[in-house]
N, C-alpha and C positions, 0 to 999 in steps of 0.2 A: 504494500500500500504506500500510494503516497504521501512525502511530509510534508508539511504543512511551509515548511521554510525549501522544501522544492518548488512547491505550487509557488510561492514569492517568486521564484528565481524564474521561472516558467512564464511567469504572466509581464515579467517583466524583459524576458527574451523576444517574446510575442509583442510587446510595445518597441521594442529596438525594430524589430524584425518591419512590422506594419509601417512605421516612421523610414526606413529606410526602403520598402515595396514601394511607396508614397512618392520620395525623390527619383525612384529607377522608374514607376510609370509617367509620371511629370516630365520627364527626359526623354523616353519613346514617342511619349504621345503628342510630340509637339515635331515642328519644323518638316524634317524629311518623311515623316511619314504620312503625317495627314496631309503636306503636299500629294504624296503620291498617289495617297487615295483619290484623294479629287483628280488628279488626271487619270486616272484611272475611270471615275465618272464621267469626266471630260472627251476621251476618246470613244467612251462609248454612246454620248449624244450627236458626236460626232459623225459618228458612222450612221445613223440615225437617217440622216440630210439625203434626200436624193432616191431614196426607196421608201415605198408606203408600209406603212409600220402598219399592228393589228390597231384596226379601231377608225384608221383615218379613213376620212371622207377622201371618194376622187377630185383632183383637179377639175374645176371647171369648166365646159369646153372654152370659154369665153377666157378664160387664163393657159388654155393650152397653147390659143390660135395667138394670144399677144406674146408668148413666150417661142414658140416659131417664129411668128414676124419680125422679131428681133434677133433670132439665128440663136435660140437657145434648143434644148432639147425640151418638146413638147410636156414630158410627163413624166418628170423627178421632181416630188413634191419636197417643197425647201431648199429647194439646188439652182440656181442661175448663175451667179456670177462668184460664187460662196466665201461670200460675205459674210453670212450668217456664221457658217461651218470655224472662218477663221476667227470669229472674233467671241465664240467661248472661249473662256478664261478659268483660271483657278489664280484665287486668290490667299493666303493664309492669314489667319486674324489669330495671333498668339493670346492665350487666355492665363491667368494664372498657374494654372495648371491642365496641363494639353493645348491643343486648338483645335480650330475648328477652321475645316476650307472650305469657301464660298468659291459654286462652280454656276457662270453664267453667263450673259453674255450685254455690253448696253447698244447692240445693234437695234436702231428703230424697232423692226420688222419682230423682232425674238420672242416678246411678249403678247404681242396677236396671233401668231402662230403655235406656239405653248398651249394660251387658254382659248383662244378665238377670240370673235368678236365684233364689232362693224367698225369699221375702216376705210378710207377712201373717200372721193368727190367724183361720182354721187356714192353715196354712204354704200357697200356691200358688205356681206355678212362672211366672215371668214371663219371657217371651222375650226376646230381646236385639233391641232396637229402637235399634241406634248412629243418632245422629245429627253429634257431636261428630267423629269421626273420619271419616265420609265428605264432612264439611263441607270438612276441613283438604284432604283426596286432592283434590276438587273446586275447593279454590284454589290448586294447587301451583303450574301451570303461571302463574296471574295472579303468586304468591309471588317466580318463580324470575325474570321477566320485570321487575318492579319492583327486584329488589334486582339483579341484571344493570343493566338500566337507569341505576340508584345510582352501583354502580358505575364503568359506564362515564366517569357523570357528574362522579365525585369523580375519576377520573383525569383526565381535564378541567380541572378545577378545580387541582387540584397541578401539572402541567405548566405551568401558567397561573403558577399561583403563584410557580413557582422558574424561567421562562424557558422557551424553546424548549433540550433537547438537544441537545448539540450532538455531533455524530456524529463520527466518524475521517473525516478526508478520504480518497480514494480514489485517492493520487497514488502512480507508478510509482515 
């Protein structure tokens, strides 16, 4: 059984231990990594551009026949001159601990094609063609698997750091 001036020593290895897990995920979870994530989001709204994704309304004819007459390719929804394409961005916004990447775009057009909308002289009604948000749903699982990973890895690291714990003996 254990004594009572283990459990001390125990509880107080487990407050070293958490305090320094704390510094090692703070450390992970900021700069190169949550950059990465967000590009990671980011190439995949990217590829988005250009082919009709599930859900999307077809082009127009009346937006095919203007995107011909101008020598584009009639029926890549989101795709002409890609503009759109290049000007999502990843940004990182350092938090006190971690950050967090903001993956977007301030091209005119990004936001009426996202959620829809009406738009134009004379006013037309433009479908919602998300690409932003089923980029992110489509990288959760890579998301949740890297900062998991992270994790695990900074505990690691802090156990290393501050020793092996040291457990209550198990004596009668």
């Amino acid at each position: 059984m254990a004594k009572v001036s283990d459990i001390g020593h125990f509880q107080e290895d487990i407050g070293i231990f958490l305090e320094a897990l704390g510094q090692e995920i703070a450390r992970e979870l900021t700069g190169p990594m949550v950059r990465d994530l967000g590009e990671g989001v980011a190439r995949t709204a990217k590829s988005k551009l250009g082919e009709y994704q599930a859900g999307w309304a077809p082009l127009a004819d009346s937006t095919k026949a203007t995107r011909a007459e101008a020598g584009y390719p009639a029926d890549e929804p989101l795709l002409v001159t890609g503009t759109l394409r290049s000007s999502i961005q990843v940004t990182v916004e350092r938090r006190k601990v971690g950050g967090v990447a903001h993956v977007g775009s301030n091209a005119p057009q990004a936001r009426i094609q996202e959620l829809g909308g009406d738009a134009g002289v004379p006013r037309v009604h433009i479908p919602p063609r998300p690409y932003l948000a089923p980029a992110l749903v489509e990288q959760e699982r890579e998301i949740v698997h890297k900062v998991e990973s992270s994790i695990a890895e900074a505990a690691e690291r802090a156990a290393a750091r501050i020793g092996v714990l040291r457990l209550p003996d198990e004596e009668s």
